[in-house]
C-alpha positions as CSV (number, residue, x, y, z in Angstrom):
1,X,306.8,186.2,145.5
2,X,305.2,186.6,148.9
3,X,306.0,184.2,151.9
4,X,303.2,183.1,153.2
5,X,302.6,184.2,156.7
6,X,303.4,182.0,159.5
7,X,300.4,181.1,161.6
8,X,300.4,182.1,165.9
9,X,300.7,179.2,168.2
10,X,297.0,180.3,169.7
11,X,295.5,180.4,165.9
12,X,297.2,176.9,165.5
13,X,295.5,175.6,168.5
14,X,291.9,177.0,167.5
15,X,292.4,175.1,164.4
16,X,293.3,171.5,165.9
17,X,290.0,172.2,168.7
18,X,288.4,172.7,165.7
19,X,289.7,169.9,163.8
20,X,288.3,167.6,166.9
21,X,284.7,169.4,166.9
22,X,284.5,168.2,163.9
23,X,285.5,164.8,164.4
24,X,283.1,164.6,167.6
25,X,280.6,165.2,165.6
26,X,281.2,162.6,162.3
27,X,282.1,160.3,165.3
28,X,278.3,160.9,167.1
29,X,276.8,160.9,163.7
30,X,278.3,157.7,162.8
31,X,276.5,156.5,166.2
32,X,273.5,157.4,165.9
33,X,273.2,155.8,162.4
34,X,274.7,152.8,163.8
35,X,271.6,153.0,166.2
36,X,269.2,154.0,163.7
37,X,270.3,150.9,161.5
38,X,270.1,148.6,164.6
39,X,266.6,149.8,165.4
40,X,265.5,149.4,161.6
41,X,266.7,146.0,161.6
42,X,265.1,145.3,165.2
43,X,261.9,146.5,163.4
44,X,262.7,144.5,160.0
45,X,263.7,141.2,162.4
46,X,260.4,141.3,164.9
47,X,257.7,141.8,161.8
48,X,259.6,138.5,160.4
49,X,258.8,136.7,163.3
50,X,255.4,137.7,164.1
51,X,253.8,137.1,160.1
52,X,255.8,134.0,160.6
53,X,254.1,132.9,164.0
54,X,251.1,134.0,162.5
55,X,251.3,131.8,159.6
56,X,252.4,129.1,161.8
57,X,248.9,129.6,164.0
58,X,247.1,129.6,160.7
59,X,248.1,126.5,159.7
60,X,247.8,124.6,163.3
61,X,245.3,126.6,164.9
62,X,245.5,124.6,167.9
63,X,249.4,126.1,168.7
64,X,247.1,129.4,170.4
65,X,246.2,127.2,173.2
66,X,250.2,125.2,173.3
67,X,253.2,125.8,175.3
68,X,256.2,127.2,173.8
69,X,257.8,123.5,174.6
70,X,254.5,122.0,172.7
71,X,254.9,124.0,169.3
72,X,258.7,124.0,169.3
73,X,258.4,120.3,169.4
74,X,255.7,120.1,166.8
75,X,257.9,122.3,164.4
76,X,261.0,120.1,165.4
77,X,258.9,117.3,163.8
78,X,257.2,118.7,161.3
79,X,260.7,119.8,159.9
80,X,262.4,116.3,160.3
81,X,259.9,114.7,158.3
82,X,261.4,113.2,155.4
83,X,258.9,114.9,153.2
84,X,259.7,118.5,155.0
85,X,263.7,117.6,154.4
86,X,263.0,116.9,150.9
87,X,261.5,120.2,150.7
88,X,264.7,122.2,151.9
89,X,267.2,119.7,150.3
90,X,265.5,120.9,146.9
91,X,265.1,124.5,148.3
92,X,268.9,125.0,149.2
93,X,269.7,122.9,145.6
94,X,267.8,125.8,144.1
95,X,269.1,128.5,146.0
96,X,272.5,127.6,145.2
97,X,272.0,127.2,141.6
């Protein structure tokens, strides 16, 4: 059998360089999925709340012409109502199940 041969010092270096190239570059790819996810979820996140506000304006179309305070209020009462609290007592029971 044949030894194998013995690698140089400089050949040895090239390969660990190489060795973190390529981890610089899983590490950068892992970043900019981190930011593509982050921007998907920005996305996902501010559609929620605008078919939600516009639902909401749909159902008291006089919250166009209220303040934030004014419809953050209403919705703080509407949802404390005992009928709304029934509503996600028996929501949440359901989800659970």
């Amino acid at each position: 059998m044949t030894k194998p041969r013995e690698k140089t010092r400089d050949e040895l270096t090239a390969e660990i360089e190489d060795g973190k190239k390529k981890i610089r570059q899983y590490e950068n790819r892992e970043k900019m999925l981190r930011q593509k996810l982050s921007r998907e979820e920005r996305r996902t996140r501010s559609h929620r709340l605008i078919v939600r506000g516009a639902v909401f304006e749909s159902i008291v179309p006089e919250a166009k012409d209220m303040t934030d305070e004014e419809a953050a209020a209403l919705l703080r009462l509407a949802l404390t109502s005992q009928p709304a609290r029934e509503f996600l007592q028996k929501r949440a029971g359901n989800a659970t199940s």
